[in-house]
C-alpha positions as CSV (number, residue, x, y, z in Angstrom):
1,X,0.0,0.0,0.0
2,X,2.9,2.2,0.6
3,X,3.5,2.3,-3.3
4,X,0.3,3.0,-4.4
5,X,0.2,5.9,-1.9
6,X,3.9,7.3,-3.6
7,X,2.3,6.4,-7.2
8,X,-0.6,8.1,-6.7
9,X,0.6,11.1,-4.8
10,X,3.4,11.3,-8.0
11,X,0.1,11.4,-10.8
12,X,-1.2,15.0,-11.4
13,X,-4.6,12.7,-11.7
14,X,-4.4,10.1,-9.9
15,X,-5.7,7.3,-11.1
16,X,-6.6,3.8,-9.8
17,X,-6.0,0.1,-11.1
18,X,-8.1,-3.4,-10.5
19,X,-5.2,-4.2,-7.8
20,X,-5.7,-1.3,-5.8
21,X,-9.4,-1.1,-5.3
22,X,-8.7,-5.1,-5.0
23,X,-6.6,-4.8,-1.6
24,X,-8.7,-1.5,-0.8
25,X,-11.7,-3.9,-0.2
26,X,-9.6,-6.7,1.5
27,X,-8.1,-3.8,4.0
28,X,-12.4,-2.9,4.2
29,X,-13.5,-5.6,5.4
30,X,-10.5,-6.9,7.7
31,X,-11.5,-3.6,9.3
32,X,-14.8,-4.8,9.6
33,X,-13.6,-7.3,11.4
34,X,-10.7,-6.2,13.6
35,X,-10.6,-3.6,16.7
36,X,-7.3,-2.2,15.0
37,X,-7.8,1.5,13.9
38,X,-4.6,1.7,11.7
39,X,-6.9,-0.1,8.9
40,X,-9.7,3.1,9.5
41,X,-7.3,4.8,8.9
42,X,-5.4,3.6,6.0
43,X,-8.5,3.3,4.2
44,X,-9.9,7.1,5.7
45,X,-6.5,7.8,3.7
46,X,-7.5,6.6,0.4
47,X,-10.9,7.4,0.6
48,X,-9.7,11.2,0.7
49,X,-7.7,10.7,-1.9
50,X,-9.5,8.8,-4.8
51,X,-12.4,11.5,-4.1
52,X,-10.3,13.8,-6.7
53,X,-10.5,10.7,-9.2
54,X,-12.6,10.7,-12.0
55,X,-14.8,8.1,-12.3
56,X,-12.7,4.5,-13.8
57,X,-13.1,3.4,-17.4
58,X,-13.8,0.2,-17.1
59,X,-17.5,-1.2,-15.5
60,X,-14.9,-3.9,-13.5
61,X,-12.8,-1.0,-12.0
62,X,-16.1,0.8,-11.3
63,X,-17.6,-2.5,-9.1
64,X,-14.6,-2.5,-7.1
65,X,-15.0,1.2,-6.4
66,X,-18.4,0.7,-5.7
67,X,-17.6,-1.7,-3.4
68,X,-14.9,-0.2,-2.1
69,X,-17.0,2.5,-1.0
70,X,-19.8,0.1,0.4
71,X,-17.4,-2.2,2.5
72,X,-15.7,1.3,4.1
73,X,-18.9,2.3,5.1
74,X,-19.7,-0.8,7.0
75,X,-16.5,-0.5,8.8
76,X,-17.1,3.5,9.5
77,X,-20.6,1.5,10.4
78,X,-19.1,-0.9,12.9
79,X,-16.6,0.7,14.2
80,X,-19.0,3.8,15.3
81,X,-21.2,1.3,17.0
82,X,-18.4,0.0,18.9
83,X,-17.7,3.2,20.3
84,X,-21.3,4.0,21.2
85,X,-21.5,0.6,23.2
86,X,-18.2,1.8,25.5
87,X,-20.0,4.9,25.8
């Protein structure tokens, strides 16, 4: 994930490939999963930054972003209702 990050930070547009948005999801739903906030993170990270990307070519590369999107909101989802039951 490190070079992704220094590839797309390089692009004056970044743009995203099957194999990111493939280990995005992966890193989305481990953080479904796990109590570890370094994986919110990572993929708060990303999030931010394929926001500036135009929308992907390809209807495969769109699906993953789609998905993408859907699997970080159900670890935004989880994670905020951990914190609301230690509350």
């Amino acid at each position: 994930m490190v070079q992704d990050r220094a590839r797309l930070e390089r692009q004056q547009v970044p743009s995203v490939d099957d194999d990111l948005l493939s280990r995005l999801n992966v890193i989305a739903i481990e953080a479904s999963r796990s109590r570890d906030l370094r994986f919110i993170d990572a993929l708060n990270y990303y999030y931010e930054l394929l926001s500036n990307v135009t929308t992907p070519e390809s209807e495969d590369t769109r699906l993953l972003f789609v998905s993408f999107l859907d699997f970080y909101a159900q670890a935004l989802d989880t994670l905020s209702k951990e914190i609301a039951a230690c509350a």
